[in-house]
N, CA, C and O of each residue as an XYZ file, in Angstrom:
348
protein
N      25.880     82.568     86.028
C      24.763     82.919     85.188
C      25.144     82.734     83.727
O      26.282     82.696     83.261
N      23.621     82.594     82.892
C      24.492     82.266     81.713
C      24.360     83.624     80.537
O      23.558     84.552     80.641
N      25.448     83.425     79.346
C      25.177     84.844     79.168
C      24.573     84.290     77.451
O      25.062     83.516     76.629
N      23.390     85.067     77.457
C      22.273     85.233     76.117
C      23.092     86.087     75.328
O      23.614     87.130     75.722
N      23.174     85.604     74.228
C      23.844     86.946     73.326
C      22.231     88.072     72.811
O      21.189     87.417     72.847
N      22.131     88.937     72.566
C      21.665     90.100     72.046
C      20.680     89.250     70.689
O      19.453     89.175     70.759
N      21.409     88.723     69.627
C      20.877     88.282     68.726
C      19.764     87.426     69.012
O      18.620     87.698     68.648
N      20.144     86.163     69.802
C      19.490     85.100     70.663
C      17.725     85.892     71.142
O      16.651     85.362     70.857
N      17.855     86.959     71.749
C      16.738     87.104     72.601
C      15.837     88.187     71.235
O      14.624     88.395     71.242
N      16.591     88.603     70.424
C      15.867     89.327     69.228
C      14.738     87.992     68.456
O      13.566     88.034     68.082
N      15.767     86.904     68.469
C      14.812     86.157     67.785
C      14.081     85.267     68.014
O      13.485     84.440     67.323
N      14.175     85.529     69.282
C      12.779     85.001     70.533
C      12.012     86.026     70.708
O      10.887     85.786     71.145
N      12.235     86.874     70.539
C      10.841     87.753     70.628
C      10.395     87.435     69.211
O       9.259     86.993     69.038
N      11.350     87.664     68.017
C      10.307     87.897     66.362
C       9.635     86.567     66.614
O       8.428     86.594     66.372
N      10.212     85.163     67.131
C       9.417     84.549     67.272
C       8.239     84.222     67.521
O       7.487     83.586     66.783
N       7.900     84.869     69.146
C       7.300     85.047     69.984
C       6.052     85.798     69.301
O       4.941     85.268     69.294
N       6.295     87.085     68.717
C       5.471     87.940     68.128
C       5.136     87.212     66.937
O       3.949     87.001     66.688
N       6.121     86.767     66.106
C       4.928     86.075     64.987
C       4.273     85.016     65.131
O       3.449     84.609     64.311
N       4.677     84.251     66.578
C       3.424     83.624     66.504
C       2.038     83.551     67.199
O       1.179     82.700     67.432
N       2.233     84.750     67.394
C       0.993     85.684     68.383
C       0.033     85.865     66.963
O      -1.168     85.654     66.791
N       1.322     86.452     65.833
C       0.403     87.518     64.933
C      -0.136     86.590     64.229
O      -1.275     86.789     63.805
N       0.567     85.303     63.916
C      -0.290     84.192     63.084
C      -1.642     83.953     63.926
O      -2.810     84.171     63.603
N      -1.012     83.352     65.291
C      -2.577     83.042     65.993
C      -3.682     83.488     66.340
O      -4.611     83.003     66.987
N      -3.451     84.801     65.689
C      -4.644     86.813     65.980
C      -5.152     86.556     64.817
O      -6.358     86.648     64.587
N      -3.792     86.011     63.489
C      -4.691     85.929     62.422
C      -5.561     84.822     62.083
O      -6.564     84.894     61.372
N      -5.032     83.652     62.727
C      -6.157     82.172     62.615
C      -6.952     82.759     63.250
O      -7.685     83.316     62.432
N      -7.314     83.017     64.379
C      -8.596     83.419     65.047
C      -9.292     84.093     64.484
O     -10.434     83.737     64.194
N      -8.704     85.483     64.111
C      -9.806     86.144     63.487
C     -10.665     85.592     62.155
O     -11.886     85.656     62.018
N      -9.712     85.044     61.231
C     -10.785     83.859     60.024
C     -11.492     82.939     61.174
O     -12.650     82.725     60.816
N     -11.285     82.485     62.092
C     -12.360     81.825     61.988
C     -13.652     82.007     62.646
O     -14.707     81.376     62.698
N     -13.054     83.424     63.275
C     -14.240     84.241     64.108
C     -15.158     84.531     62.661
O     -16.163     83.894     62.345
N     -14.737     85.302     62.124
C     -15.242     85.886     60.601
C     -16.309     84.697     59.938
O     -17.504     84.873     59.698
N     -15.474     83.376     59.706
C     -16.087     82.295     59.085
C     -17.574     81.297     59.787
O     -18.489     80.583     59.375
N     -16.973     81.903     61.216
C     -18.234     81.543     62.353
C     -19.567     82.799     62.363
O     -20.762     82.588     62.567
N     -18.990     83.923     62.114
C     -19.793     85.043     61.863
C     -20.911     85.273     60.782
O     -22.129     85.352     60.942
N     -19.957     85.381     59.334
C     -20.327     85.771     58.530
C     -20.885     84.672     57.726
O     -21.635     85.171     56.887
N     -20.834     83.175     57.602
C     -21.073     82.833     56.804
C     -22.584     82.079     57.112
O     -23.194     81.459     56.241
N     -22.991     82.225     58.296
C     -24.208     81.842     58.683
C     -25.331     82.739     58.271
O     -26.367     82.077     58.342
N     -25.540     83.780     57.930
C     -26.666     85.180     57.508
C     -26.171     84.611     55.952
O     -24.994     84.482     55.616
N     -27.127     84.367     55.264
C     -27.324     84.232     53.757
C     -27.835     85.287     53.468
O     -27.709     85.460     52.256
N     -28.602     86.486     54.169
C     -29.274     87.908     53.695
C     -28.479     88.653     53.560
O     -27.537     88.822     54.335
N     -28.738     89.387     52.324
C     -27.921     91.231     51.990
C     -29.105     91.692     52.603
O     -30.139     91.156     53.001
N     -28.483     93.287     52.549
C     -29.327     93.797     53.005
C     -30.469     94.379     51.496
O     -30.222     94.782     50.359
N     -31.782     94.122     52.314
C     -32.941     93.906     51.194
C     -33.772     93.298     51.140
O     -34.906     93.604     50.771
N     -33.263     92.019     51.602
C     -33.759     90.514     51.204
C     -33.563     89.928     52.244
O     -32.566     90.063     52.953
N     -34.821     88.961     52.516
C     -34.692     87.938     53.792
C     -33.520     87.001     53.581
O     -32.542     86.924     52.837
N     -34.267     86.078     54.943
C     -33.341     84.804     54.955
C     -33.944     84.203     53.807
O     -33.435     84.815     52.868
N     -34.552     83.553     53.448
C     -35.517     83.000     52.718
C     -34.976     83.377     51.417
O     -33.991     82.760     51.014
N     -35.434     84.214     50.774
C     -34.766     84.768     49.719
C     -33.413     84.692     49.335
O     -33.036     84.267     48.243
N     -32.503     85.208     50.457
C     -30.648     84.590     50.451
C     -30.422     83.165     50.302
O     -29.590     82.693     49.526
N     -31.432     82.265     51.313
C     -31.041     80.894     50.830
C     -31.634     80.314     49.650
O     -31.341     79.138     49.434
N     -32.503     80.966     48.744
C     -33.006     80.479     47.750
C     -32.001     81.151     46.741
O     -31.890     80.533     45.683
N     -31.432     82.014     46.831
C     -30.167     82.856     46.058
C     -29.126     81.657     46.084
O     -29.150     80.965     45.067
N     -28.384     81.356     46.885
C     -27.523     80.461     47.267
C     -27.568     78.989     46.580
O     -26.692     78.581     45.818
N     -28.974     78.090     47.049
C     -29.452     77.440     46.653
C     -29.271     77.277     44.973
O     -28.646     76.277     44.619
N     -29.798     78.237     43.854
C     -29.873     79.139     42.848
C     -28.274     78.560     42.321
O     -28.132     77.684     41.469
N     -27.308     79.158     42.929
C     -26.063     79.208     42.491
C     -25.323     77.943     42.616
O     -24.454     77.599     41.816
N     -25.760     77.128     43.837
C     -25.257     76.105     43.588
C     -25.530     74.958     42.856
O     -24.631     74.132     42.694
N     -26.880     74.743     42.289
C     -27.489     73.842     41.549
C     -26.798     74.239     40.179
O     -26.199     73.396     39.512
N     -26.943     75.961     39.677
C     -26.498     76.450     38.159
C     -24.768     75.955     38.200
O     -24.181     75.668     37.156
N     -24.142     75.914     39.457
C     -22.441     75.301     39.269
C     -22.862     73.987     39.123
O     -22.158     73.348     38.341
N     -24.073     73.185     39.781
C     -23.574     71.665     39.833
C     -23.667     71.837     38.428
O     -22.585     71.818     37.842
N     -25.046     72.059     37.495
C     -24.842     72.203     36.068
C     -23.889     72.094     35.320
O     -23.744     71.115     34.587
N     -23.050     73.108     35.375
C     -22.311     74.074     34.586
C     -21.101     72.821     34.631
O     -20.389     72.472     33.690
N     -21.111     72.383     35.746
C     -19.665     71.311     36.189
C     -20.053     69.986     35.031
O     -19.255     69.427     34.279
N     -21.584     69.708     35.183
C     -21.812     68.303     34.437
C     -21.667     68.439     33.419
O     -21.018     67.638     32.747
N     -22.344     69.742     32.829
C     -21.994     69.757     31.118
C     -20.115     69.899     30.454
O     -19.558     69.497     29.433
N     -19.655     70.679     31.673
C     -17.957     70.570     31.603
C     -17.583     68.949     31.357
O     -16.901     68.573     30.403
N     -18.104     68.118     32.303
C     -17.338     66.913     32.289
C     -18.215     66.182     31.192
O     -17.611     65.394     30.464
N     -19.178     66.305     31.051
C     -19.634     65.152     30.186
C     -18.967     65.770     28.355
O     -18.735     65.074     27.367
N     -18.820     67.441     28.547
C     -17.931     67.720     26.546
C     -16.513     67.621     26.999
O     -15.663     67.979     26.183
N     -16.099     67.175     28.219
C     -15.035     66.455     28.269
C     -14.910     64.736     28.037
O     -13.894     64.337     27.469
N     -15.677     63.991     28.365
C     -15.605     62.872     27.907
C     -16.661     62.781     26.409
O     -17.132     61.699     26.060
N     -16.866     63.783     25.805
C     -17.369     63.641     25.154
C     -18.794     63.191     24.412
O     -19.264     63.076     23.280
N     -19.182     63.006     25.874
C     -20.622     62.722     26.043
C     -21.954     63.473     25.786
O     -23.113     63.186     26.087
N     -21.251     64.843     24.938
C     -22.861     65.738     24.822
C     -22.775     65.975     23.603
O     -23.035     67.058     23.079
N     -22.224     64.508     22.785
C     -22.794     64.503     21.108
C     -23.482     63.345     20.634
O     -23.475     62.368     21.382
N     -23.999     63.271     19.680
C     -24.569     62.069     19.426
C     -23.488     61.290     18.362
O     -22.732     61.773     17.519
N     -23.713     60.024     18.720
C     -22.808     59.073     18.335
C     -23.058     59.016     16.414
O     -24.070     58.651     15.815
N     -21.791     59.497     15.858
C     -22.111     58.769     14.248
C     -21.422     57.489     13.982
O     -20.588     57.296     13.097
N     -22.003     56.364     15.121
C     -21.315     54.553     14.331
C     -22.156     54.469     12.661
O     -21.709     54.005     11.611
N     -23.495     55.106     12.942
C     -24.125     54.168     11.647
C     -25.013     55.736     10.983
O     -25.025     56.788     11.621
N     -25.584     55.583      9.826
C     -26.551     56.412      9.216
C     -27.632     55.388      9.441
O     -28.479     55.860      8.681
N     -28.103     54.486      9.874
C     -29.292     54.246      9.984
C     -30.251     54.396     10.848
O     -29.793     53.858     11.856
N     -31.094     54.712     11.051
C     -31.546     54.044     12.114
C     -32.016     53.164     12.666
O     -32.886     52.625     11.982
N     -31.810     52.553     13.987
C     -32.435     51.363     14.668
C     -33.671     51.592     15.679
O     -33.427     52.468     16.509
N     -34.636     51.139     15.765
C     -35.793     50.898     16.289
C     -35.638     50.365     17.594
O     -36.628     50.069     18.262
């Protein structure tokens, strides 16, 4: 028979157990992420209302992102090449 030292089988179990506890913890995000992220309603307010909330927030980020990139390239001034104007 063969002989396991003591240490050996300690760190087959921490093994063993952490990768139980990782895979309890992947599951549960994605139970959660399968759960929770489908209901757009608080409580108060319909569906309707939550997805128009949502809706709401993501159009004001697409915004918020364009005006970021365009006074990053510099694009939300008007050009001084000339004092005149052209027609």
């Amino acid at each position: 028979m063969k002989s396991v030292s003591v240490r050996k089988v300690v760190i087959m179990l921490c093994s063993e157990s952490l990768r139980s506890a990782v895979l309890t913890v992947i599951l549960g995000a994605l139970l959660s992420l399968a759960c929770g992220c489908s209901s757009y309603e608080q409580p108060g307010e319909t569906a309707a209302e939550g997805r128009r909330r949502h809706e709401r927030v993501a159009r004001i980020n697409r915004q918020e992102m364009m005006a970021d990139i365009d006074s990053f390239l510099l694009l939300d001034r008007p050009s001084r090449l000339t004092d005149k104007r052209i027609p």
